[in-house]
HTML snippet that shows the backbone in 3Dmol.js (N, CA, C, O; Angstrom):
<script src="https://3Dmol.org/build/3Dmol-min.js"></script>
<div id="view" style="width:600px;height:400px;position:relative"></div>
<script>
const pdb = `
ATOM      1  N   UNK A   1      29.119  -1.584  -9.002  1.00  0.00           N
ATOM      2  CA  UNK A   1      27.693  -1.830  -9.163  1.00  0.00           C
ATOM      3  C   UNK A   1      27.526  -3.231  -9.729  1.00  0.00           C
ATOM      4  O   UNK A   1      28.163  -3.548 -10.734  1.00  0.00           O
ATOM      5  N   UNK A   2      26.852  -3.927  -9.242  1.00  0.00           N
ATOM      6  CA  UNK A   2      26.423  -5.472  -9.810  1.00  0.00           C
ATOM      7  C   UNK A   2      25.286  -5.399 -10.248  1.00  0.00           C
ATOM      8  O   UNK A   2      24.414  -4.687  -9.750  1.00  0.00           O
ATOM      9  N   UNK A   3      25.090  -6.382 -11.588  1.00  0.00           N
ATOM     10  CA  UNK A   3      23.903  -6.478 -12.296  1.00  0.00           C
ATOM     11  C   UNK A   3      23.170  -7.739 -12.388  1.00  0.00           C
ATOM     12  O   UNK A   3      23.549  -8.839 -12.789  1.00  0.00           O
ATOM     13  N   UNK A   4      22.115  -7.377 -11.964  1.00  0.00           N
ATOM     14  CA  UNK A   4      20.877  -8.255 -11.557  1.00  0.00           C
ATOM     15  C   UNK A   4      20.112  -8.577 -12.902  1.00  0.00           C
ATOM     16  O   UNK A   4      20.516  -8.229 -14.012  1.00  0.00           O
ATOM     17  N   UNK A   5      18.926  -9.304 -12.650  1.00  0.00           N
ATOM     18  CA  UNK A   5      18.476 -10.019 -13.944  1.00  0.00           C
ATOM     19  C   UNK A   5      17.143  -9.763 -13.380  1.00  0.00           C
ATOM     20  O   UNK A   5      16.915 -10.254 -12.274  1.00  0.00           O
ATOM     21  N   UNK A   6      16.081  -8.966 -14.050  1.00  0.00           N
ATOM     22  CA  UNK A   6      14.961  -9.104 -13.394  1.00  0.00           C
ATOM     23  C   UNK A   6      13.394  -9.699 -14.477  1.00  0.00           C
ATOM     24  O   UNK A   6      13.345  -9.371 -15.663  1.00  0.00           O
ATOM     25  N   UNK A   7      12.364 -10.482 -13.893  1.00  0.00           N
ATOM     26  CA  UNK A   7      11.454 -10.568 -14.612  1.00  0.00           C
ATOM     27  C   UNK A   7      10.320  -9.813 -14.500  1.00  0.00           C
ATOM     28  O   UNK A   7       9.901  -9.637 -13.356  1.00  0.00           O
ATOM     29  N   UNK A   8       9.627  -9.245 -15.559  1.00  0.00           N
ATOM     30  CA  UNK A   8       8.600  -8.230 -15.503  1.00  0.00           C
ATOM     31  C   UNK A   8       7.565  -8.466 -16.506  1.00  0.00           C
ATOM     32  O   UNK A   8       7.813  -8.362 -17.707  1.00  0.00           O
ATOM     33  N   UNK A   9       6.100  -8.866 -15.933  1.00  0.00           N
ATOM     34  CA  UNK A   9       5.003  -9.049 -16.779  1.00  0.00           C
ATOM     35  C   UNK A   9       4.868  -7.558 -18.118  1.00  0.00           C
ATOM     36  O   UNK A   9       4.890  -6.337 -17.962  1.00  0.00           O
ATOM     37  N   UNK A  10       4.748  -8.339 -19.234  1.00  0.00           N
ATOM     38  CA  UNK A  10       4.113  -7.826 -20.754  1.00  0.00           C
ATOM     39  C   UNK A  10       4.186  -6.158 -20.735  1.00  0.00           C
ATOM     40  O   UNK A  10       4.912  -5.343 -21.306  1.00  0.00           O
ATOM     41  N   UNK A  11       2.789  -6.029 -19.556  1.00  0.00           N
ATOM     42  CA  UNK A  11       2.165  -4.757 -19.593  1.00  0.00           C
ATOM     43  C   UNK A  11       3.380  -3.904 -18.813  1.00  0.00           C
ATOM     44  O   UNK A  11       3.621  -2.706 -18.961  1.00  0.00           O
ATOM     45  N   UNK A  12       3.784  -4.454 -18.308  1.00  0.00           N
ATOM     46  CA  UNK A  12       4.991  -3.194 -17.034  1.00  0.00           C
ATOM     47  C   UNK A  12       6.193  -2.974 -17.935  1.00  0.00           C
ATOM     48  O   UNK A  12       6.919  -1.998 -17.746  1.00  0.00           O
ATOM     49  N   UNK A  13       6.489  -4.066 -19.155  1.00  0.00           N
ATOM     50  CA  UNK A  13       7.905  -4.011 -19.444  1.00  0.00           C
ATOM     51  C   UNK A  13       7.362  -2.865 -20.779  1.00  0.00           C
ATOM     52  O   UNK A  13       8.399  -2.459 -21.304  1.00  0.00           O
ATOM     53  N   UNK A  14       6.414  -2.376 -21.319  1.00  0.00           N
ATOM     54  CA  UNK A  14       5.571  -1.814 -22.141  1.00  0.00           C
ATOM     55  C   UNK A  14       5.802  -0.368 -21.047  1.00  0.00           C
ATOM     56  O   UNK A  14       6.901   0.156 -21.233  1.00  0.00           O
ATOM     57  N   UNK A  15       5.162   0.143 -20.247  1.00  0.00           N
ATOM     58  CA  UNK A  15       5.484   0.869 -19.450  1.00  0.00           C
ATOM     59  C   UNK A  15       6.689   1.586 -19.030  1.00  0.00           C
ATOM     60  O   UNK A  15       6.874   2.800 -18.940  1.00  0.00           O
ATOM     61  N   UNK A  16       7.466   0.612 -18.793  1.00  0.00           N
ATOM     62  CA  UNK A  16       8.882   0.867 -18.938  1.00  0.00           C
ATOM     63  C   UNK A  16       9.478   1.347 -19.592  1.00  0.00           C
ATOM     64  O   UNK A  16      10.097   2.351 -19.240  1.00  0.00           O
ATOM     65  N   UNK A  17       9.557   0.881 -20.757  1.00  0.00           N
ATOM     66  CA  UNK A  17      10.111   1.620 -22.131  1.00  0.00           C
ATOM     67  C   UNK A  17       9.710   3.070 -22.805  1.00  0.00           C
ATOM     68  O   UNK A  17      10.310   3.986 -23.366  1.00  0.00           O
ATOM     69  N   UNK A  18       8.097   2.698 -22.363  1.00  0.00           N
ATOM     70  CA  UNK A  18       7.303   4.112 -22.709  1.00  0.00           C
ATOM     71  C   UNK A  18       8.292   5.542 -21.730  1.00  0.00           C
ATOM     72  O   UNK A  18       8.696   6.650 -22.084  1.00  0.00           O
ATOM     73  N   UNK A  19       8.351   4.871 -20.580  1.00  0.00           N
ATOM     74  CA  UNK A  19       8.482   5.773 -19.398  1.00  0.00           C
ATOM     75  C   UNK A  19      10.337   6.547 -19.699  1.00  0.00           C
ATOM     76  O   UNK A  19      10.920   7.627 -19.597  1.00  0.00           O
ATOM     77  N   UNK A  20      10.549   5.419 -20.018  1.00  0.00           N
ATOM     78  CA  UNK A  20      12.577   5.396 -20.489  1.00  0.00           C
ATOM     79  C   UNK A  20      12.474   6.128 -21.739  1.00  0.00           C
ATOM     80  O   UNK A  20      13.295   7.036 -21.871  1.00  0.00           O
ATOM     81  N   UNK A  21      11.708   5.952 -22.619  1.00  0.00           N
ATOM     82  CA  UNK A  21      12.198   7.181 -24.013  1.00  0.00           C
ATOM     83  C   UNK A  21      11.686   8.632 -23.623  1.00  0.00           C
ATOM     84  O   UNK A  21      12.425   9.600 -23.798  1.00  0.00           O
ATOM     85  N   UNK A  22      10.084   8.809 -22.956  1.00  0.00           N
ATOM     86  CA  UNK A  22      10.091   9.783 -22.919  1.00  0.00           C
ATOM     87  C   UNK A  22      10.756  10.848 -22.141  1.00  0.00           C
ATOM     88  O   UNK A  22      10.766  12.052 -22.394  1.00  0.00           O
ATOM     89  N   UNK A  23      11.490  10.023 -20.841  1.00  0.00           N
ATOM     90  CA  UNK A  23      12.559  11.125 -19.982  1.00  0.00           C
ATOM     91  C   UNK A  23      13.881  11.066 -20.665  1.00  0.00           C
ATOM     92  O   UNK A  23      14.803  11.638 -20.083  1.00  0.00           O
ATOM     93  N   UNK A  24      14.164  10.412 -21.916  1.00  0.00           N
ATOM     94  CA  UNK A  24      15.391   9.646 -22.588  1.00  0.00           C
ATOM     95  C   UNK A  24      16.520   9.367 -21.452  1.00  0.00           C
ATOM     96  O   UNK A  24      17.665   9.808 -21.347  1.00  0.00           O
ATOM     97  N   UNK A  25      15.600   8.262 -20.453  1.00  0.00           N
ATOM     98  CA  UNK A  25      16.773   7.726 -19.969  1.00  0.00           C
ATOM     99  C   UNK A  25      16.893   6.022 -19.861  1.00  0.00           C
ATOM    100  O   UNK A  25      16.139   5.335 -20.549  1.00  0.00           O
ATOM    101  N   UNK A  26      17.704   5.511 -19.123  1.00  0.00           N
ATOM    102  CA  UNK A  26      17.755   4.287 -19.719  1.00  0.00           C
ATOM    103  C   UNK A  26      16.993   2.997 -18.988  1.00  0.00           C
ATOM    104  O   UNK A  26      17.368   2.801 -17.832  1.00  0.00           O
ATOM    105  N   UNK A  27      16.237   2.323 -19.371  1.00  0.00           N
ATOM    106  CA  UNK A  27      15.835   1.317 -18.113  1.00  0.00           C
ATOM    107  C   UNK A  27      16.361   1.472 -17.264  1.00  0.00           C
ATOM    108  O   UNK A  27      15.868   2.470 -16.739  1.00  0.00           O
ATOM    109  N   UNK A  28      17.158   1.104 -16.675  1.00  0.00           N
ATOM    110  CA  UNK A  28      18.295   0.562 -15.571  1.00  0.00           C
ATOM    111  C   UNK A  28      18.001   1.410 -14.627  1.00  0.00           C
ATOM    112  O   UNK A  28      17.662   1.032 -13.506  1.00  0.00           O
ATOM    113  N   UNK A  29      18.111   2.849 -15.021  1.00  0.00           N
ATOM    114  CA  UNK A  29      18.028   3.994 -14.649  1.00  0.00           C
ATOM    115  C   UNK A  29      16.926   4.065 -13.684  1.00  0.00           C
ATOM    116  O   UNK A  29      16.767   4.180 -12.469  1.00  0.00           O
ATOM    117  N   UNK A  30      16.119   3.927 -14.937  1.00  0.00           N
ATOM    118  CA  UNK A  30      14.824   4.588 -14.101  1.00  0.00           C
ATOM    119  C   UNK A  30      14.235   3.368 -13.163  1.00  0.00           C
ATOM    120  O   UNK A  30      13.323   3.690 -12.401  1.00  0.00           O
ATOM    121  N   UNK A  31      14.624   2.152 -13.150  1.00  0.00           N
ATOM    122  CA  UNK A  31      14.307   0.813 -12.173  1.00  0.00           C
ATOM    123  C   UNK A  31      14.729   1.374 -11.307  1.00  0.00           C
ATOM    124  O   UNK A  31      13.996   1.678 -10.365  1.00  0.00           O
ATOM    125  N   UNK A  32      15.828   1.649 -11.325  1.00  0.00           N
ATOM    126  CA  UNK A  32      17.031   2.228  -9.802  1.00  0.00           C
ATOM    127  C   UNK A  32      16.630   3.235  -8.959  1.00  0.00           C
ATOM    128  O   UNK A  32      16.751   3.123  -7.739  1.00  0.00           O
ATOM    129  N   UNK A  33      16.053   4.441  -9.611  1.00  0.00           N
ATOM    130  CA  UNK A  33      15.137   5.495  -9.123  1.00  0.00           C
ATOM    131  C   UNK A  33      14.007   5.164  -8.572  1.00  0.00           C
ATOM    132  O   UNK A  33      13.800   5.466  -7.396  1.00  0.00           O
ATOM    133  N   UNK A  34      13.059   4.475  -9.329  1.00  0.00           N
ATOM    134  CA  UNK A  34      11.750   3.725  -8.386  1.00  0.00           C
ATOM    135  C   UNK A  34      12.135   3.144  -7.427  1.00  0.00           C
ATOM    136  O   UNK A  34      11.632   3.328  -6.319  1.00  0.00           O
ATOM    137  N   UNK A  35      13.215   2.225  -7.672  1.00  0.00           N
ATOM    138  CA  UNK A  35      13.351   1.148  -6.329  1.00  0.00           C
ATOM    139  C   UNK A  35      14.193   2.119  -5.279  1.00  0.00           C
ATOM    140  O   UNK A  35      13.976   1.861  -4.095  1.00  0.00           O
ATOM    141  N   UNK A  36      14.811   2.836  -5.455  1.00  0.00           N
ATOM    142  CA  UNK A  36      14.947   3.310  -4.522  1.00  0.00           C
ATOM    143  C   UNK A  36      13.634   4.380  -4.095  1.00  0.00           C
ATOM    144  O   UNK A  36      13.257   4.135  -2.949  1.00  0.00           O
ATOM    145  N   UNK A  37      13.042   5.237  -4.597  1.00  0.00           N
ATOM    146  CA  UNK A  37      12.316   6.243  -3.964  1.00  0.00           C
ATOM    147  C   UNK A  37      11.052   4.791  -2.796  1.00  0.00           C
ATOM    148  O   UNK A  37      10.800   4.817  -1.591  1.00  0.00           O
ATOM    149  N   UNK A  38      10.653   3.904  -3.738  1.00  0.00           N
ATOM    150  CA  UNK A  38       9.944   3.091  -3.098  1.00  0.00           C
ATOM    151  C   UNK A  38      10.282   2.477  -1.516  1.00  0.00           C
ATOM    152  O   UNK A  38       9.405   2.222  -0.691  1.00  0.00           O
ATOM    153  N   UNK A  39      11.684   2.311  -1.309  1.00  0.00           N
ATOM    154  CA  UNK A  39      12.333   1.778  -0.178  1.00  0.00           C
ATOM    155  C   UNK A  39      12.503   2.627   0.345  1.00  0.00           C
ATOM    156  O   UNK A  39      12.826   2.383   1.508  1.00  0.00           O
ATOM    157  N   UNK A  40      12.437   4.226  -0.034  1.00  0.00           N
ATOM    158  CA  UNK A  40      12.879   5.227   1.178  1.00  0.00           C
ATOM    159  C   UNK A  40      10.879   5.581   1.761  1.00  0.00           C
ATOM    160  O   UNK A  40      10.456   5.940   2.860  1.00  0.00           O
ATOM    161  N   UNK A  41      10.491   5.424   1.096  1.00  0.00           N
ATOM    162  CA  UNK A  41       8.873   5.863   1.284  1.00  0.00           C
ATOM    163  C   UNK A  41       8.432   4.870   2.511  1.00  0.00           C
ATOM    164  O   UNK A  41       7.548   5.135   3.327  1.00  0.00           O
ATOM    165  N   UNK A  42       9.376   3.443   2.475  1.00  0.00           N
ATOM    166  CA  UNK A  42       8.665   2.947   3.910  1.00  0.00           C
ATOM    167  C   UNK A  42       8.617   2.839   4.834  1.00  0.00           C
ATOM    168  O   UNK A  42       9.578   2.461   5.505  1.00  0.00           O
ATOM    169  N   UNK A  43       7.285   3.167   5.384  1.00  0.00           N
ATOM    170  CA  UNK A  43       7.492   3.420   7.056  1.00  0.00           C
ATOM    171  C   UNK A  43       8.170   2.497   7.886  1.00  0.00           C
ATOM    172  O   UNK A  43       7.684   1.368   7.959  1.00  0.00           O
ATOM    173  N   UNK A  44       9.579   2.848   8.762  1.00  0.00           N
ATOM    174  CA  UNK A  44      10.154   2.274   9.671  1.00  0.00           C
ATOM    175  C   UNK A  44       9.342   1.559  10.257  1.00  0.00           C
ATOM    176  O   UNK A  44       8.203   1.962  10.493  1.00  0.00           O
ATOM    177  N   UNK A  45       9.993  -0.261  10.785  1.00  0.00           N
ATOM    178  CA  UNK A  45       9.393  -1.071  10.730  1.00  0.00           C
ATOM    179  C   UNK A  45       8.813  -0.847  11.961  1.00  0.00           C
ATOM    180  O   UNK A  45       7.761  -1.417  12.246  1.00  0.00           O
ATOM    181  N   UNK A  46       9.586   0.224  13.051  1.00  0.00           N
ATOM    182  CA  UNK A  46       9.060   0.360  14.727  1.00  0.00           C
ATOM    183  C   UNK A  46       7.671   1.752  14.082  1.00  0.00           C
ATOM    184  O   UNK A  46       6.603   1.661  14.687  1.00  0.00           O
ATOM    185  N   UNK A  47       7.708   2.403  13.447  1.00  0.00           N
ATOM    186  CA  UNK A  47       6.762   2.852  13.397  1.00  0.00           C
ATOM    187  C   UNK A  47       5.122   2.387  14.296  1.00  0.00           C
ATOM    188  O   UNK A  47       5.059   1.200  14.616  1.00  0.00           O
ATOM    189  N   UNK A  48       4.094   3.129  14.607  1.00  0.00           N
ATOM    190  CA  UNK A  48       3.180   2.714  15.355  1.00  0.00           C
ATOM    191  C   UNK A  48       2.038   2.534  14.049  1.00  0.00           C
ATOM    192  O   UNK A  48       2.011   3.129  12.972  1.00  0.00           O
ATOM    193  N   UNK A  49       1.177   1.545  14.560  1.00  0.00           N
ATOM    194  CA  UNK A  49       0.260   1.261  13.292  1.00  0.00           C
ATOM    195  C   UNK A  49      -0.783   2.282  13.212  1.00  0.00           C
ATOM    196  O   UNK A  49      -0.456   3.442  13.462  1.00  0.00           O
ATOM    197  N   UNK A  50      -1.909   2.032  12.921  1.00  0.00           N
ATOM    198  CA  UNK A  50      -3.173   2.967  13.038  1.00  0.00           C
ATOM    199  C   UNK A  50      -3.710   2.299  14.228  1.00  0.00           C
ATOM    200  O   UNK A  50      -3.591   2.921  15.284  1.00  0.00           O
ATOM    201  N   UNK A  51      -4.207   1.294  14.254  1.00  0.00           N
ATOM    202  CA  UNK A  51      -4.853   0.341  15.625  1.00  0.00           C
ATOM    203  C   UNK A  51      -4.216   1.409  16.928  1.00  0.00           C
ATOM    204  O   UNK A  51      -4.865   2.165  17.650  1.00  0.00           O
ATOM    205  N   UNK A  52      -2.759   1.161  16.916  1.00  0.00           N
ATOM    206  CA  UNK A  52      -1.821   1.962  18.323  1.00  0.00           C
ATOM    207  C   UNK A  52      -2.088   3.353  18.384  1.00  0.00           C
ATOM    208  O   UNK A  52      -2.239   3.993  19.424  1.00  0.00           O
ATOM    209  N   UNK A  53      -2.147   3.845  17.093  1.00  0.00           N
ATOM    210  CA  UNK A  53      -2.516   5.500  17.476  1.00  0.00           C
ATOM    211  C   UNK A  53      -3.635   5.660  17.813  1.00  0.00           C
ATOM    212  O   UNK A  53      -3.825   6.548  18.644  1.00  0.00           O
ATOM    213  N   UNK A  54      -4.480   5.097  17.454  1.00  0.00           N
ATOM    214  CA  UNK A  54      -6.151   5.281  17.522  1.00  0.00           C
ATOM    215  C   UNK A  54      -7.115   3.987  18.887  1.00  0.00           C
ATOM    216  O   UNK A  54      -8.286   3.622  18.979  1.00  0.00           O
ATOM    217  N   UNK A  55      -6.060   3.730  19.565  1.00  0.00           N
ATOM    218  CA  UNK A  55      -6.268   2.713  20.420  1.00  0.00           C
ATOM    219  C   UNK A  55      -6.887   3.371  21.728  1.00  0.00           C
ATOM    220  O   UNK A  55      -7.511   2.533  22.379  1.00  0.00           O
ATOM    221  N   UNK A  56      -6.886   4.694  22.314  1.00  0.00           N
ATOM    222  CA  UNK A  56      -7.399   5.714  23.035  1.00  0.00           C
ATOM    223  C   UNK A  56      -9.308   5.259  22.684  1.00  0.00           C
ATOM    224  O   UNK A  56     -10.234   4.653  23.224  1.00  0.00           O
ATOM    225  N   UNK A  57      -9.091   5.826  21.771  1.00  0.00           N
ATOM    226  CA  UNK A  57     -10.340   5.922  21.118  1.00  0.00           C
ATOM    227  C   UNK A  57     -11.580   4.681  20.941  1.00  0.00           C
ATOM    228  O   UNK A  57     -12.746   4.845  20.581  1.00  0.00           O
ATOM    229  N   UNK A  58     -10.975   3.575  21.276  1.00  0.00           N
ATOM    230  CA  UNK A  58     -11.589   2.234  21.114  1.00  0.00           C
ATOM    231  C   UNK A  58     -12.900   2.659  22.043  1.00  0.00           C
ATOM    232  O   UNK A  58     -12.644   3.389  23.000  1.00  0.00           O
ATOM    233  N   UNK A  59     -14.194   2.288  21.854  1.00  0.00           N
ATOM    234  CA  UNK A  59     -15.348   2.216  22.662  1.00  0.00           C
ATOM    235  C   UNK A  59     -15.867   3.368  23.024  1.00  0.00           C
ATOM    236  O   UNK A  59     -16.893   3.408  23.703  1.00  0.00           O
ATOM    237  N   UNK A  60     -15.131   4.615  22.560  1.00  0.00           N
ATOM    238  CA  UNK A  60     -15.379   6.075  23.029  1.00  0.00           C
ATOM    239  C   UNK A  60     -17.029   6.747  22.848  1.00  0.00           C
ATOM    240  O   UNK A  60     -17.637   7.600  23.494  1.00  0.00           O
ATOM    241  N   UNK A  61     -17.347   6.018  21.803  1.00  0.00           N
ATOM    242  CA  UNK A  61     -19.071   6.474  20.197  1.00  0.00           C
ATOM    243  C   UNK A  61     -19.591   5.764  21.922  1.00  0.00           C
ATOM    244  O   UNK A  61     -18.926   4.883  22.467  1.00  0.00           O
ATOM    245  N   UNK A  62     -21.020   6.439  22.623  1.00  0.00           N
ATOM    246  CA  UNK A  62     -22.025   6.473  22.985  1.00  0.00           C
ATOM    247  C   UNK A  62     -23.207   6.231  22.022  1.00  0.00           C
ATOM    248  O   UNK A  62     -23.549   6.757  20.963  1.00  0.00           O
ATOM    249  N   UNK A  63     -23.791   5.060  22.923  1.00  0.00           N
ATOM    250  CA  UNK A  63     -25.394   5.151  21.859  1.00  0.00           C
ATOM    251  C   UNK A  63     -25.063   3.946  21.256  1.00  0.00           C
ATOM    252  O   UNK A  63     -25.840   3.393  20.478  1.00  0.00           O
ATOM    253  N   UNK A  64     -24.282   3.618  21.465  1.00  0.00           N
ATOM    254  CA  UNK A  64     -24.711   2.189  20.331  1.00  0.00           C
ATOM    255  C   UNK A  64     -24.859   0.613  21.271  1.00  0.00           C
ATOM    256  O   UNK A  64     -24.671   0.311  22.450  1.00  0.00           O
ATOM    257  N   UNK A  65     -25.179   0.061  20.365  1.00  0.00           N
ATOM    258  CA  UNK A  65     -25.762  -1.451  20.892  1.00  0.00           C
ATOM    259  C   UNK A  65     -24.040  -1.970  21.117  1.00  0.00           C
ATOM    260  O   UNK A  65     -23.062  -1.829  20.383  1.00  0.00           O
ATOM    261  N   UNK A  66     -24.230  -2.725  22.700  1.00  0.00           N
ATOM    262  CA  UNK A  66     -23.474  -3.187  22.978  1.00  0.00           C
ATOM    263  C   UNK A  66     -22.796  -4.431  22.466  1.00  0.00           C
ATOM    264  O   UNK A  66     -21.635  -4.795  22.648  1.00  0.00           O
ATOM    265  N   UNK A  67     -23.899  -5.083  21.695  1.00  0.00           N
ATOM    266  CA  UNK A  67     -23.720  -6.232  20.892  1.00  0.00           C
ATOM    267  C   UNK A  67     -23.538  -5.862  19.860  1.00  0.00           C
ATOM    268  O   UNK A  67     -23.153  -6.888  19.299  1.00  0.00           O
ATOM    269  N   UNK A  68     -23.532  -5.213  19.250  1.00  0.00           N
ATOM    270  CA  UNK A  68     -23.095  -4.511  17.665  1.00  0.00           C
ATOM    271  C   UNK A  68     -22.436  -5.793  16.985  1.00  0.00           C
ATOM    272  O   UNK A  68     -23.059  -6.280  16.041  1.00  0.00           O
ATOM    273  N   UNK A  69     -21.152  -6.427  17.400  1.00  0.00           N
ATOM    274  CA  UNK A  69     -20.099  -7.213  16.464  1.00  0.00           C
ATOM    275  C   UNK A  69     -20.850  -8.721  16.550  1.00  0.00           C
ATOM    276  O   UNK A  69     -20.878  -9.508  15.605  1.00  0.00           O
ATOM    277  N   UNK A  70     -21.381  -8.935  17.715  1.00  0.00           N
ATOM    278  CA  UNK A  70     -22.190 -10.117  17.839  1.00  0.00           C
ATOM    279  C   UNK A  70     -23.646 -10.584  17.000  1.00  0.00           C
ATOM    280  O   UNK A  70     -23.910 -11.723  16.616  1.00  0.00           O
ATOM    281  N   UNK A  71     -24.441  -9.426  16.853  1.00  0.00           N
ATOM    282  CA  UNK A  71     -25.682 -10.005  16.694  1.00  0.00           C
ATOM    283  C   UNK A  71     -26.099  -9.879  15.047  1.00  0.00           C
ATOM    284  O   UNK A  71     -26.188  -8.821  14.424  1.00  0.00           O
ATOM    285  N   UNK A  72     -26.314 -11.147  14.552  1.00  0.00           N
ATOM    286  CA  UNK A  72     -26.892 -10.789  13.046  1.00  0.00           C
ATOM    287  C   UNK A  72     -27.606 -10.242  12.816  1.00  0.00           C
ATOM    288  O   UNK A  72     -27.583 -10.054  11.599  1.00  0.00           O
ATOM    289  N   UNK A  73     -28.773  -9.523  13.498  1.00  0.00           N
ATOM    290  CA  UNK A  73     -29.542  -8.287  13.300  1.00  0.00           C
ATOM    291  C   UNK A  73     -28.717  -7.250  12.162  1.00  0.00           C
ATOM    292  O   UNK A  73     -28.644  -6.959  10.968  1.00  0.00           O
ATOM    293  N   UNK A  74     -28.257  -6.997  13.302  1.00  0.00           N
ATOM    294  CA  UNK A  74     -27.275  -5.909  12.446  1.00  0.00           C
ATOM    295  C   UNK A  74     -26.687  -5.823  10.843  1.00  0.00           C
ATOM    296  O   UNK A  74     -26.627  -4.951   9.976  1.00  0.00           O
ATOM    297  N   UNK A  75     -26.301  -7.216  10.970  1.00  0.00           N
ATOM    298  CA  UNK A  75     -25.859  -7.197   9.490  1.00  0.00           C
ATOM    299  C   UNK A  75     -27.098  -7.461   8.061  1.00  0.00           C
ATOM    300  O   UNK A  75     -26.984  -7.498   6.836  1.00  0.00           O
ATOM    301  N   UNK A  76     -28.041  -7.577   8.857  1.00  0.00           N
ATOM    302  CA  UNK A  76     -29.262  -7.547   7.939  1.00  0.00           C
ATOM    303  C   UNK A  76     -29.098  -6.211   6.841  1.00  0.00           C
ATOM    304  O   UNK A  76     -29.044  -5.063   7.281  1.00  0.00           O
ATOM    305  N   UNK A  77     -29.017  -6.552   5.147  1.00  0.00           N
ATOM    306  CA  UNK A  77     -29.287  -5.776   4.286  1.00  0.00           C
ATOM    307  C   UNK A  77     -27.699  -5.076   4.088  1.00  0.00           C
ATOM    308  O   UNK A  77     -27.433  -4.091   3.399  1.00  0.00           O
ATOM    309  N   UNK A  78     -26.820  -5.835   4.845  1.00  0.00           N
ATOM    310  CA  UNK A  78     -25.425  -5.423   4.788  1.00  0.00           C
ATOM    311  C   UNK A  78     -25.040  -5.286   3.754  1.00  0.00           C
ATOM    312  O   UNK A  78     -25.523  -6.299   3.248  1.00  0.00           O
ATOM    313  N   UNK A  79     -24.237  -4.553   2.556  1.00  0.00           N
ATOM    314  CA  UNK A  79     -23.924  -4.816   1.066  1.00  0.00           C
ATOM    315  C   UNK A  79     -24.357  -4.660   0.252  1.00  0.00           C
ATOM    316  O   UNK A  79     -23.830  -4.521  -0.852  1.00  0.00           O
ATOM    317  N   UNK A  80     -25.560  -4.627   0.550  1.00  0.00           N
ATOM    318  CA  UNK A  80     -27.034  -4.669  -0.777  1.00  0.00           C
ATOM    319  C   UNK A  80     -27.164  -3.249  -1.252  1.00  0.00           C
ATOM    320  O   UNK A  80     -28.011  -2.956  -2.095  1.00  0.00           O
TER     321      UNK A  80
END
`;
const viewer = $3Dmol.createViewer("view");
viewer.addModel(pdb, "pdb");
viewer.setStyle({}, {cartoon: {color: "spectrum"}});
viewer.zoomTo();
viewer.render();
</script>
């Protein structure tokens, strides 16, 4: 196992410690556990996005203004 050197803002390294006494285990530890559960959680890079799954569906909604994305009408009172 090789040991790395890592930097961590105030509030996280506070966190850390909190997180390490109350399971009484040791930093290192519990970095190693996050970083790994975090790297197994991500979706394969061939994975399909949302756009690709939901790409069927593009233009499907009836009834609406064909200019919808074009015309500033629309965005009148947007946000407010």
């Amino acid at each position: 196992m090789q040991t790395i050197s890592l930097k961590l803002p105030d509030h996280l390294l506070v966190q850390l410690n909190s997180e390490a006494r109350a399971r009484r285990v040791t930093k290192s530890l519990l970095v190693r556990e996050c970083l790994q559960k975090a790297l197994n959680e991500r979706p394969p890079a061939d994975s399909p996005s949302c756009y690709e799954l939901a790409r069927d569906l593009a233009g499907t909604i009836k009834g609406l203004p064909e200019d919808l994305a074009e015309n500033p009408e629309y965005m009148e009172g947007f946000g407010q």
